[in-house]
FIPAVO-534642 format. One record per residue (C-alpha): residue in one letter; x, y, z. Coordinates in pm, whole numbers. Layout:
N
 aa      u      v      w
  A      X      Y      Z
...
END
This chain:
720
 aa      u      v      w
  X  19093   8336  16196
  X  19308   8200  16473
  X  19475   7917  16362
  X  19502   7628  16707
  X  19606   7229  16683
  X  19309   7003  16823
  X  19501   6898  17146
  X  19547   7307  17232
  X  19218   7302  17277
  X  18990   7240  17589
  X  18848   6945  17678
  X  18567   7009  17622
  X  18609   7179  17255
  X  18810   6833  17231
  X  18481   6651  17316
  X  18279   6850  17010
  X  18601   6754  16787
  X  18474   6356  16849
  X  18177   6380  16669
  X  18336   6499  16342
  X  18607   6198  16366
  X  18549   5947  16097
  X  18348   5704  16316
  X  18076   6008  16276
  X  18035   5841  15946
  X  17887   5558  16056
  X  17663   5681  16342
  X  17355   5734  16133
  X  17394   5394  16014
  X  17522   5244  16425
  X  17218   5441  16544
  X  16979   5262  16251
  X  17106   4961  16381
  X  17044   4942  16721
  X  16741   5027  16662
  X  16695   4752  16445
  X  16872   4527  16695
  X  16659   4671  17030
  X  16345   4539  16770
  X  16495   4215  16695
  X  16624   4174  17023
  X  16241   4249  17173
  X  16119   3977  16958
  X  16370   3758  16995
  X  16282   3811  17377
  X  15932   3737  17270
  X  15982   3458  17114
  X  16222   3314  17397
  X  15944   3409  17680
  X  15723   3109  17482
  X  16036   2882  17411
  X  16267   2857  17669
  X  16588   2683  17487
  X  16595   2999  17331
  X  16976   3174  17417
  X  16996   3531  17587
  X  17049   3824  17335
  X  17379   3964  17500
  X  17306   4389  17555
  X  17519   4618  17294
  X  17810   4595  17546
  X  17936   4262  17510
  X  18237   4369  17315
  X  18349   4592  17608
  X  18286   4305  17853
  X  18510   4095  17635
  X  18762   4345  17601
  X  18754   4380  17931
  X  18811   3974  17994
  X  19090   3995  17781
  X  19273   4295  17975
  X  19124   4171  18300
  X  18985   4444  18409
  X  18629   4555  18603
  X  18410   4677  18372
  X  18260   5050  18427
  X  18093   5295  18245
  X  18034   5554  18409
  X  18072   5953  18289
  X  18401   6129  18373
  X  18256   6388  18478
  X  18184   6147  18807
  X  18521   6145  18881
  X  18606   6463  19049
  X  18931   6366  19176
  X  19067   6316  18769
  X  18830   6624  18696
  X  19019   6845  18953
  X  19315   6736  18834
  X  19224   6809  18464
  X  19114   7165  18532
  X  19321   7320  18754
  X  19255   7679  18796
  X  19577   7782  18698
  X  19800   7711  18396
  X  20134   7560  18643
  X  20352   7492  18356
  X  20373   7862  18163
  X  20550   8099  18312
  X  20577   8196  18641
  X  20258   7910  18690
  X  20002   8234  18765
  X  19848   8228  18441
  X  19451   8151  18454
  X  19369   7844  18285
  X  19087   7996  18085
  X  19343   8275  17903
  X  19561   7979  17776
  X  19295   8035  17458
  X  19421   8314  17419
  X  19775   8275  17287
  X  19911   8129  17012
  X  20111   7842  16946
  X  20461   8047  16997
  X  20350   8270  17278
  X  20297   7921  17456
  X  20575   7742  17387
  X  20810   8057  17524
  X  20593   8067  17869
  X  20662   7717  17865
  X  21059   7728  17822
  X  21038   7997  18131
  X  20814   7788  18328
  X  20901   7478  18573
  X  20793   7186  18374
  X  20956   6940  18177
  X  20922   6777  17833
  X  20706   6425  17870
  X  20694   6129  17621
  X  20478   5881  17708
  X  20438   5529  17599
  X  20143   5257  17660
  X  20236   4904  17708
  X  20051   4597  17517
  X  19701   4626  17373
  X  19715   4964  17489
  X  19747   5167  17184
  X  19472   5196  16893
  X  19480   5031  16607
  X  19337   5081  16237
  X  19318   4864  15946
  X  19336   4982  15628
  X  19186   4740  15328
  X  19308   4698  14994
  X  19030   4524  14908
  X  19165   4317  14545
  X  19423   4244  14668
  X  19247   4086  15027
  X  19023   3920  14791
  X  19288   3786  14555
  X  19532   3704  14771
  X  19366   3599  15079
  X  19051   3482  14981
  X  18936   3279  15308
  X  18959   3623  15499
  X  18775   3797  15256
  X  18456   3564  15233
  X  18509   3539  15643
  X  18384   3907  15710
  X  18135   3873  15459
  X  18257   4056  15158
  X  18211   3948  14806
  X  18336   4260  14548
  X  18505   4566  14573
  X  18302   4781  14405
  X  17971   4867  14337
  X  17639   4889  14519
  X  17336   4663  14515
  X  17175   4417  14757
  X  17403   4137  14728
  X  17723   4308  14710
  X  17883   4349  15045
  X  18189   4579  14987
  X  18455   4667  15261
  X  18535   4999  15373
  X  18868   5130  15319
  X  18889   5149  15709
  X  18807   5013  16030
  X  18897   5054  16354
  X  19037   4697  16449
  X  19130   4726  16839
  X  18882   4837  16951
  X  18638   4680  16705
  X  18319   4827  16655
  X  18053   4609  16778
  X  17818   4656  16467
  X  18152   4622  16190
  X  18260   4305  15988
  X  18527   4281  16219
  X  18357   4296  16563
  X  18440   4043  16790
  X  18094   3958  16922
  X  17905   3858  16632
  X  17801   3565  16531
  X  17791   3525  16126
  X  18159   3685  16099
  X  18331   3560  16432
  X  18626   3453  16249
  X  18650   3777  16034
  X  18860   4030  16296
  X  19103   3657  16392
  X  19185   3645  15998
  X  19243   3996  15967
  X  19417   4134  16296
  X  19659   3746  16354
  X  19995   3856  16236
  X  20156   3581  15999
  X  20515   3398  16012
  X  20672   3521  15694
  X  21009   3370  15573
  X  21041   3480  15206
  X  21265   3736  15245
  X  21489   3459  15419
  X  21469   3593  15728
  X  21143   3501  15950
  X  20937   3748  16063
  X  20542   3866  16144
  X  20347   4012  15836
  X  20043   4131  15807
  X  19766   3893  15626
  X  19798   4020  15217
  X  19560   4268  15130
  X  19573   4492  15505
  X  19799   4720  15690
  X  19714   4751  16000
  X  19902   5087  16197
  X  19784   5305  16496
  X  19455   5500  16493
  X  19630   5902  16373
  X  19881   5742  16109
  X  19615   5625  15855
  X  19469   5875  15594
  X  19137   5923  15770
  X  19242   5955  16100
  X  19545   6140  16039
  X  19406   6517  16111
  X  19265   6350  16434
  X  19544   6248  16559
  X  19664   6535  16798
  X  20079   6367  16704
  X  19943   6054  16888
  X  19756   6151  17139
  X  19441   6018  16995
  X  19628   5627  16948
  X  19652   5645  17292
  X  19443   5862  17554
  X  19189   5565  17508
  X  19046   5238  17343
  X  18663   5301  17320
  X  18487   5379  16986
  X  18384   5739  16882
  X  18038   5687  16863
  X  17956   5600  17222
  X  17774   5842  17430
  X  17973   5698  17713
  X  18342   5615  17809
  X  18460   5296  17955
  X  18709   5450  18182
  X  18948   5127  18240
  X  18976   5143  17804
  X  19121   5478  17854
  X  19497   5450  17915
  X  19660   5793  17938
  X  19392   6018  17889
  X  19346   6154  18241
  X  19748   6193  18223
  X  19731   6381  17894
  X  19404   6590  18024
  X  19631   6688  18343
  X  19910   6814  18138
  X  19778   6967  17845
  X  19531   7186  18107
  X  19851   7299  18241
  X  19972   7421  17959
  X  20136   7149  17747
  X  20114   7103  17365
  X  20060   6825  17159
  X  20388   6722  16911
  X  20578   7002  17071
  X  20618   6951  17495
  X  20373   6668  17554
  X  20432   6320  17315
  X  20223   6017  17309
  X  20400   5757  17163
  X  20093   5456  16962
  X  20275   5159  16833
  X  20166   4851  16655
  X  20153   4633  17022
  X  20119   4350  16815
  X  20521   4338  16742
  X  20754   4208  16936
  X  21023   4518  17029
  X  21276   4462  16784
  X  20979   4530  16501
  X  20767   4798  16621
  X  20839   5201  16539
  X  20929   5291  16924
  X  21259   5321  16883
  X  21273   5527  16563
  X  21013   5758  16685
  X  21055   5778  17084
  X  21448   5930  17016
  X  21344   6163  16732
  X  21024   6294  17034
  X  21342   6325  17336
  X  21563   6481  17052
  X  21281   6745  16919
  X  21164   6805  17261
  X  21519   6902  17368
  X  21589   7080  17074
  X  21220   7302  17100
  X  21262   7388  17524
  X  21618   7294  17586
  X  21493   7108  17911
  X  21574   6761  17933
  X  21250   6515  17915
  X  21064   6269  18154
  X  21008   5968  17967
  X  20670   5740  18096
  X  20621   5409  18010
  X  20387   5148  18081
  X  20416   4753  18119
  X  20551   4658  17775
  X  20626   5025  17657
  X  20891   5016  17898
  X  21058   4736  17700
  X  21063   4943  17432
  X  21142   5247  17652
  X  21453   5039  17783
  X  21575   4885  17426
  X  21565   5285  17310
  X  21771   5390  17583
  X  22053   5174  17534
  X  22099   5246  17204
  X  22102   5619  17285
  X  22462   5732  17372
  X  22583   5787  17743
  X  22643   6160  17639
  X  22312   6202  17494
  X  22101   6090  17759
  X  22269   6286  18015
  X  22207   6573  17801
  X  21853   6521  17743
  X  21702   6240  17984
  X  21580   6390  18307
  X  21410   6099  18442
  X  21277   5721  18314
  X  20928   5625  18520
  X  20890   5262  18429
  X  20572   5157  18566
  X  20423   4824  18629
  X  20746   4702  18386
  X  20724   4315  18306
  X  21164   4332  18275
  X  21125   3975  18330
  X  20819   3896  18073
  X  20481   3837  18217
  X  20344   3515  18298
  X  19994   3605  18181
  X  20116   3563  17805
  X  20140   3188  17889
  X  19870   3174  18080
  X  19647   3305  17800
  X  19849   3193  17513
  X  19761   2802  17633
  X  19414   2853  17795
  X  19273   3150  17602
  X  19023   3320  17835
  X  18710   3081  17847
  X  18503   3396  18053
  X  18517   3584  17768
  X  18315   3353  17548
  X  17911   3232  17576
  X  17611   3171  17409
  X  17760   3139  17097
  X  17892   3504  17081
  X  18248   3635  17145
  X  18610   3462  17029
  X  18613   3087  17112
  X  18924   2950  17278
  X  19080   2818  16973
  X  19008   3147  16781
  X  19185   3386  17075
  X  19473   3120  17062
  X  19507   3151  16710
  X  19569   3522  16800
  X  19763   3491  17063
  X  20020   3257  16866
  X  20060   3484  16603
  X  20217   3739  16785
  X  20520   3896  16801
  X  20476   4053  17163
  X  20387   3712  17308
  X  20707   3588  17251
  X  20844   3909  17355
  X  20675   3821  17685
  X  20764   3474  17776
  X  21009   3407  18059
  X  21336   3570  18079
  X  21648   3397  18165
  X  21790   3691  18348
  X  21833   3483  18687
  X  22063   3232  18484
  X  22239   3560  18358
  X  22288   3719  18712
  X  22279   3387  18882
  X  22617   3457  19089
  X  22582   3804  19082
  X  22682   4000  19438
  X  22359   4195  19480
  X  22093   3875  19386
  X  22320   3700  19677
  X  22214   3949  19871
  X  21867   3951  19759
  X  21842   3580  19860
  X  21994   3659  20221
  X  21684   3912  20263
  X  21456   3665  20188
  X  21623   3376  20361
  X  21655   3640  20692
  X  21289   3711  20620
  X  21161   3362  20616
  X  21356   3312  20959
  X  21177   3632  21092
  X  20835   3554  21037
  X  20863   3217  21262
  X  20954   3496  21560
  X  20746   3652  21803
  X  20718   4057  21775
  X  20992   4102  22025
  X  21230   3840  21930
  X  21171   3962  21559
  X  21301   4300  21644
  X  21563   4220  21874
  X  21731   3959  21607
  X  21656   4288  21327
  X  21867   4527  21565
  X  22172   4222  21644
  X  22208   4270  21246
  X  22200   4634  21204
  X  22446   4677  21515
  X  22690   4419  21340
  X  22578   4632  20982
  X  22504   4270  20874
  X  22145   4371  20682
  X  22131   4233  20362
  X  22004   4502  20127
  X  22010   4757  20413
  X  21929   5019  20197
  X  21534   4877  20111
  X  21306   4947  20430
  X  21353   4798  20772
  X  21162   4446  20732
  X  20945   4524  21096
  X  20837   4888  20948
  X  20439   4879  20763
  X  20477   4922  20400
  X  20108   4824  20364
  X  19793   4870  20535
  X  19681   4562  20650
  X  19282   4593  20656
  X  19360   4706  20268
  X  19520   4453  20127
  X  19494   4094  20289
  X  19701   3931  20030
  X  20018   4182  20128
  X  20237   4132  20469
  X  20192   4483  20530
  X  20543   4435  20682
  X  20837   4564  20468
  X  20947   4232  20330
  X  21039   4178  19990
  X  20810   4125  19747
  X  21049   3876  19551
  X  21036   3513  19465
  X  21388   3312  19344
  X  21297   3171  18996
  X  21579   2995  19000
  X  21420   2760  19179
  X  21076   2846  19101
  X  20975   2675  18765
  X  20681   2906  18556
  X  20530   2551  18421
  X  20506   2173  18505
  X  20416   1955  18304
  X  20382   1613  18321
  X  20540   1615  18700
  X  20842   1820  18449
  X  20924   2138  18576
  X  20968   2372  18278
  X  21262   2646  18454
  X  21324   3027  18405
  X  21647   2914  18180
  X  21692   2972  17797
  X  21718   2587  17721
  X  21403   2538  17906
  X  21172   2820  17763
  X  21372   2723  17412
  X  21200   2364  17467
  X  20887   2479  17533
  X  20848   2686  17189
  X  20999   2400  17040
  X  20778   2211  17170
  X  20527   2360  17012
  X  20357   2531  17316
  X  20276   2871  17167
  X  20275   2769  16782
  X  20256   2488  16537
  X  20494   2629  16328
  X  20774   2507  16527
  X  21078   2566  16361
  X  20996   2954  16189
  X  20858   3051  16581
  X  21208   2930  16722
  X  21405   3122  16447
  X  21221   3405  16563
  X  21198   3369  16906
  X  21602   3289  16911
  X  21658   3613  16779
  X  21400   3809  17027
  X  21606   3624  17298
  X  21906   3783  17168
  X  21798   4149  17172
  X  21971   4213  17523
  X  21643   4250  17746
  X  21765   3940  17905
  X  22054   4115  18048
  X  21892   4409  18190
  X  22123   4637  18113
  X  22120   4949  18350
  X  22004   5261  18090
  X  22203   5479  18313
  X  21927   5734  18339
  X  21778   5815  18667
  X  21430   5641  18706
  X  21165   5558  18924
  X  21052   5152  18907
  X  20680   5130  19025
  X  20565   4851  19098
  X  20262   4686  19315
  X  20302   4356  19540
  X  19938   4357  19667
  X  19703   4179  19425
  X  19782   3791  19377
  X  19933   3702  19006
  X  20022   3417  18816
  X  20376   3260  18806
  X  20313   2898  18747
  X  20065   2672  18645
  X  20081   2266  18654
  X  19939   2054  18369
  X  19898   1677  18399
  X  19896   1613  18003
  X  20073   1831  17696
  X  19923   2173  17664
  X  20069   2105  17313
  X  19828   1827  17220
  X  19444   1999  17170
  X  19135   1808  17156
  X  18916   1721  16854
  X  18768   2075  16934
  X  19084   2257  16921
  X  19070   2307  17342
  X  19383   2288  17503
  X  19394   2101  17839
  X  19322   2287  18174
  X  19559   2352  18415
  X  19546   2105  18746
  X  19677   2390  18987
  X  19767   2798  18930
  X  20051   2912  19180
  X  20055   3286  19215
  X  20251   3560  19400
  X  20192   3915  19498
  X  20230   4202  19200
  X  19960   4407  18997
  X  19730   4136  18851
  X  19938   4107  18559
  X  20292   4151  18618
  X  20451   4021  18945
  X  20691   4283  19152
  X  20972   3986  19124
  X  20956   4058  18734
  X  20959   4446  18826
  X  21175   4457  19097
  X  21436   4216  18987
  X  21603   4514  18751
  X  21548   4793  18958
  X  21720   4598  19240
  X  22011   4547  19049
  X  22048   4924  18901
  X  21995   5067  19239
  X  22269   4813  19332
  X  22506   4979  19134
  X  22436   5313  19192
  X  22461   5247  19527
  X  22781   5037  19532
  X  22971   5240  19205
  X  22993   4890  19045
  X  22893   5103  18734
  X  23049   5429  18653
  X  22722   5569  18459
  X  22426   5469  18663
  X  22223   5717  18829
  X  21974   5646  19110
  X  21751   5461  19128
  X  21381   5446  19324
  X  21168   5184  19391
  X  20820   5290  19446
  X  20548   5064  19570
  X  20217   5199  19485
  X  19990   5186  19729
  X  20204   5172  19992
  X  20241   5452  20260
  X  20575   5419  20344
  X  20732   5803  20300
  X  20435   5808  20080
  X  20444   6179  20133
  X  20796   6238  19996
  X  20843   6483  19671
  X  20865   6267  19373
  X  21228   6251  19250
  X  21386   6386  19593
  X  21610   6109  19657
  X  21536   6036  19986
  X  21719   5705  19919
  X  21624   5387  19667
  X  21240   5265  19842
  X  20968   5509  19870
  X  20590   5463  19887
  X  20337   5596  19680
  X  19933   5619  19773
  X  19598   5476  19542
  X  19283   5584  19589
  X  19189   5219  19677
  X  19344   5289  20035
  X  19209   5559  20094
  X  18857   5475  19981
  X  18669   5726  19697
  X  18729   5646  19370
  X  18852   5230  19384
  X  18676   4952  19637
  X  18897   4888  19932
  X  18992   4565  19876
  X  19301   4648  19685
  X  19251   4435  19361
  X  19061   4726  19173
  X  19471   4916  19198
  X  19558   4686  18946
  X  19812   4673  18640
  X  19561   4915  18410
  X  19394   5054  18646
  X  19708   5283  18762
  X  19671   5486  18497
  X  19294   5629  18598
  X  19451   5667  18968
  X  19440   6022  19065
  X  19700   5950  19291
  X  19906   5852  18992
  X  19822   6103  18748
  X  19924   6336  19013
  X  20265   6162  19049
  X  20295   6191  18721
  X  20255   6567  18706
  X  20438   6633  18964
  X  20741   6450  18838
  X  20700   6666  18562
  X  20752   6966  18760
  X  21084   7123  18916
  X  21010   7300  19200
  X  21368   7385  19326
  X  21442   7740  19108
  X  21843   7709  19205
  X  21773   7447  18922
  X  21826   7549  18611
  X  21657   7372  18336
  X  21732   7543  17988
  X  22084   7422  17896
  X  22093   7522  17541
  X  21919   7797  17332
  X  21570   7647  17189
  X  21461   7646  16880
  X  21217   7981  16784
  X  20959   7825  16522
  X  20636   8028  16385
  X  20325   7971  16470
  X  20203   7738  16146
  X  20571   7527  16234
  X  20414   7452  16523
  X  20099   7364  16430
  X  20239   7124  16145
  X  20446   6937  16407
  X  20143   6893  16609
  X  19906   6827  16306
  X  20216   6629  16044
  X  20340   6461  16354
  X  20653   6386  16176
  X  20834   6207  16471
  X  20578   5939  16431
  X  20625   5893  16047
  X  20880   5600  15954
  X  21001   5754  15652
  X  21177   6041  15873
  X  21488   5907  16018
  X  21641   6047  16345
  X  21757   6375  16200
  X  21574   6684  16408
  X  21725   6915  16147
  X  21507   6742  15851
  X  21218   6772  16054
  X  21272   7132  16176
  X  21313   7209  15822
  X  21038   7045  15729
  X  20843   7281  15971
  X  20979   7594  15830
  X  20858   7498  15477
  X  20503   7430  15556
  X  20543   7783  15790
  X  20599   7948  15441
  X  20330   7806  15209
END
């Protein structure tokens, strides 16, 4: 029998794989109760049709709409197959990546694990790792049920439970598992219900921890919670990590929200075209909850570029997303100079929050009122409790990088753009261009290698909230505070976001949050060092986002209902929804300055890519044209997003054809004077392979960063 790894299998043999997944378990038992819950729910409409102060019964998709509250995003469920863009670009005809790229897709089948791998190494395409950003990676809890009930007692009785063993009518024991982001609706720990709101808060809030004298986030006693693929019942489902991140939604659904799916159209487009699981293609899940320093990124995304390289002998794109590119960044800079040139093709950092992401304080004061009524869903208080308790908040908060760089030569010139900008848009058309010309004839053009101001970057009847002029997208935080309070403007210095945690802003625990926060600050993300790798920063500077809010009392202080104050005003600049470009741009700036300028003997070039912006939209990805370059969404064009521009948002990238075809064709070298084998690759058997895609061992913590342990861990389970 021919032996093939899950994700080296078609999509839709992948689909048929679903069913069997451990969720399968309960879907006798989900389908029983929705039945019993459409019954209920019809008399509860009954009964509410004679009564009218009888509530609503929210539909089984509340928990999707609240999920989708909490990662603003539109809600949709409709079938992929509708998507024929994404299809297309999942089935391709041909297999690009093997060989000489001729191969029909439908043959891939046909060879094995090692007959792959070689068409690969003779093919165009490079490695990929790719890594989600913040609640963007799938989590599972595993119980150990005494000790939950011994140790943490008020959890336990929260979701219900009273005994660990045994069966009967009034004992309620826990599973050994649950899926815990993305809760299921009808589980203990879903986020809807009513009886057992509080049961997924208690479970999933991380803890501050000092008893090993240095503070730090647990877990509450009695659960471990890790990415869905590194837990023993998900662990042969796990396609090396694929699984913790091509998407969010349950199992057991019939349908697919697509905005909950993060990179599975990216992974669909590559592994049609002839990538493999573990072995070319690496998704990289990680416990989002962590703040960078504490997550398994780092251990796990150098042992991926290090295996990858050692397997093909091509160096590897590297992907991240929002927060993964924090990680992506931290990982970099610890890898030596000579390393990455060996092995580091390229670093696409999309939609990166370098600067932290004012959403975090949005939501970690005000919670997200929408995604609570008629009783059901997370209260305010409850969703603060979670957002306090973790380690990726703090990550988040405001970065005093413009105090770092305050007199540095390139943010001088930065301001100059934006002061010459300011003085342009009080011009006429003609008198705009003339005084644009006066400065290029004297070479006087601040930044003169970003796109002449008077050229369209932006389409206008698109996107009303974006000059589709070519200014820049950037706002000075030095003199832009991200909170007021009181008429006391809280500023984008350490001191000032120190007081603020201090203060008690984002947790009661005062002093063991500053301890930990102090040393988050100190972790050199501040300083956005350059990684010296060439990269692509895209970013968008078309949908309005939050940079400052105004309170006129302590957002400390709650009421007798635990409900913070409301802000008075919201301020907000262009960028994705989530992330502003300042907080993108404001590092890419700076490393394309000094490639540009040789201020730094190591850094490579730099692009800054505006999506959805046409400007030499049509240019090859990774052709250095020079450091600005557009890149089109399917929101401009019409098709697949509205054409108001706010569907292209911070999540919604990543279910952009136009994106996941950026994406693939970044992966792909299409000049042949290139070579890309440098060194000889590794030759593994077939059942090597397939334990490295099935074992995942650059995932599992208890393998360091030694490629020759986990090669020879390979061989060994190639000879049982």
């Amino acid at each position: 029998m021919e032996m093939r790894s899950p994700l080296l299998q078609s999509h839709a043999e992948q689909e048929a794989v679903s069913a069997r997944k451990p969720h399968s378990k309960l879907s006798r038992a989900v389908i029983v109760a929705a039945c019993l819950c459409a019954c209920v729910g019809l008399a509860v409409l009954y009964v509410a049709s004679a009564s009218p102060k009888q509530d609503n019964i929210p539909d089984v998709s509340l928990s999707s709409v609240l999920l989708n509250d909490m990662m603003d995003v539109q809600e949709s469920f409709l079938p992929d197959e509708s998507d024929v863009a994404l299809q297309l670009l999942a089935q391709p005809a041909l297999a690009s990546c093997l060989g000489d790229g001729q191969l029909p897709v439908d043959q891939m089948a046909r060879l094995s694990e090692k007959e792959k791998l070689a068409l690969f190494i003779k093919g165009r395409c490079l490695p990929v790792v790719l890594i989600p950003g913040v609640l963007a990676s799938r989590l599972r809890i595993e119980i150990d049920c005494p000790t939950l009930r011994d140790k943490s007692p008020a959890a336990f009785e929260s979701c219900g439970w009273n005994a660990c063993e045994g069966k009967g009518f009034k004992k309620s024991v826990p599973n050994k598992e649950y899926d815990v982001w993305v809760p299921d609706e009808f589980a203990p720990l879903s986020v809807v219900g009513v009886r057992h709101r509080n049961c997924w808060v208690n479970l999933f809030k991380l803890h501050l921890n000092d008893s090993t004298g240095t503070v730090q986030f647990t877990d509450t006693p009695g659960v471990k919670i890790s990415p869905y693929g590194l837990t023993p019942e998900t662990k042969q489902y796990s396609n090396c990590g694929t699984s913790g991140t091509d998407g969010l939604n349950p199992d057991h659904l019939p349908f697919r929200n697509k905005q909950l799916q993060v990179f599975r159209f990216v992974s669909q487009a590559l592994l049609s075209r002839g990538y493999q699981a573990g072995v070319t293609m690496f998704n990289l899940p990680y416990d989002w909850r962590r703040e960078v320093q504490s997550t398994n990124v780092q251990l796990a995304m150098e042992k991926q570029i290090r295996l990858a390289y050692r397997l093909t002998g091509k160096k590897v794109l590297v992907v991240g997303h929002s927060m993964g590119n924090l990680n992506a960044l931290y990982t970099l800079n610890r890898m030596s100079q000579a390393d990455k040139d060996l092995m580091i093709h390229r670093f696409l950092a999309v939609n990166p929050p370098f600067l932290g992401a004012h959403e975090v304080v949005y939501k970690g004061i005000n919670g997200i009122p929408a995604a609570v009524g008629l009783g059901f869903g997370l209260d305010v208080p409850a969703q603060r409790d979670v957002f306090h308790n973790l380690g990726s908040v703090l990550e988040l908060l405001p970065k005093n990088s413009f105090e770092i760089h305050r007199d540095a030569a390139w943010l001088q010139q930065v301001r100059q753009r934006l002061a010459l900008e300011s003085e342009l848009m009080l011009l006429d058309a003609d008198s705009a261009r003339k005084r644009w010309q006066e400065l290029v004839d004297n070479d006087n053009v601040p930044l003169p290698w970003f796109p002449n101001a008077l050229a369209q970057c932006s389409n206008k009847a698109a996107f009303d909230k974006r000059d589709p002029r070519c200014f820049l997208p950037f706002v000075d935080y030095a003199t832009h505070p991200f909170l007021e309070i009181v008429d006391e403007p809280i500023q984008w210095d350490q001191a000032s976001v120190n007081a603020i945690v201090k203060r008690g802003v984002f947790n009661h625990d005062t002093n063991k949050t500053f301890e930990l926060y102090s040393r988050i600050a100190k972790n050199e993300l501040n300083q956005v060092n350059n990684p010296n790798v060439a990269m692509d920063v895209v970013y968008m500077a078309h949908v309005p986002t939050r940079n400052q809010e105004r309170f006129t009392s302590d957002p400390a202080i709650v009421d007798a209902d635990g409900q913070p104050p409301s802000p008075v005003e919201l301020v907000s600049e262009v960028g994705d929804g989530s992330v502003t470009a300042t907080s993108a741009l404001f590092a890419g700036i700076k490393w394309a300055h000094e490639y540009i300028h040789k201020t730094n003997p190591n850094a490579k070039e730099v692009m800054l890519v505006e999506y959805c912006s046409s400007f030499d939209s049509t240019a090859v990805p990774y052709k250095f044209n020079g450091p600005f370059k557009g890149m089109l969404c399917e929101c401009s064009a019409g098709g697949y997003f509205d054409h108001t521009g706010s569907s292209c948002n911070h999540r919604n990238i990543l279910r952009d054809p136009k994106f996941v075809e950026y994406v693939v064709d970044s992966s792909f070298v299409a000049d042949t004077s290139v070579p890309l084998v440098q060194g000889a690759p590794e030759v593994l058997p077939d059942k090597a392979l397939w334990y490295l895609n099935t074992e995942c061992p650059v995932l599992d913590k208890s393998i360091p960063v030694d490629i020759e342990e986990i090669l020879r861990r390979a061989r060994a389970a190639a000879d049982v």
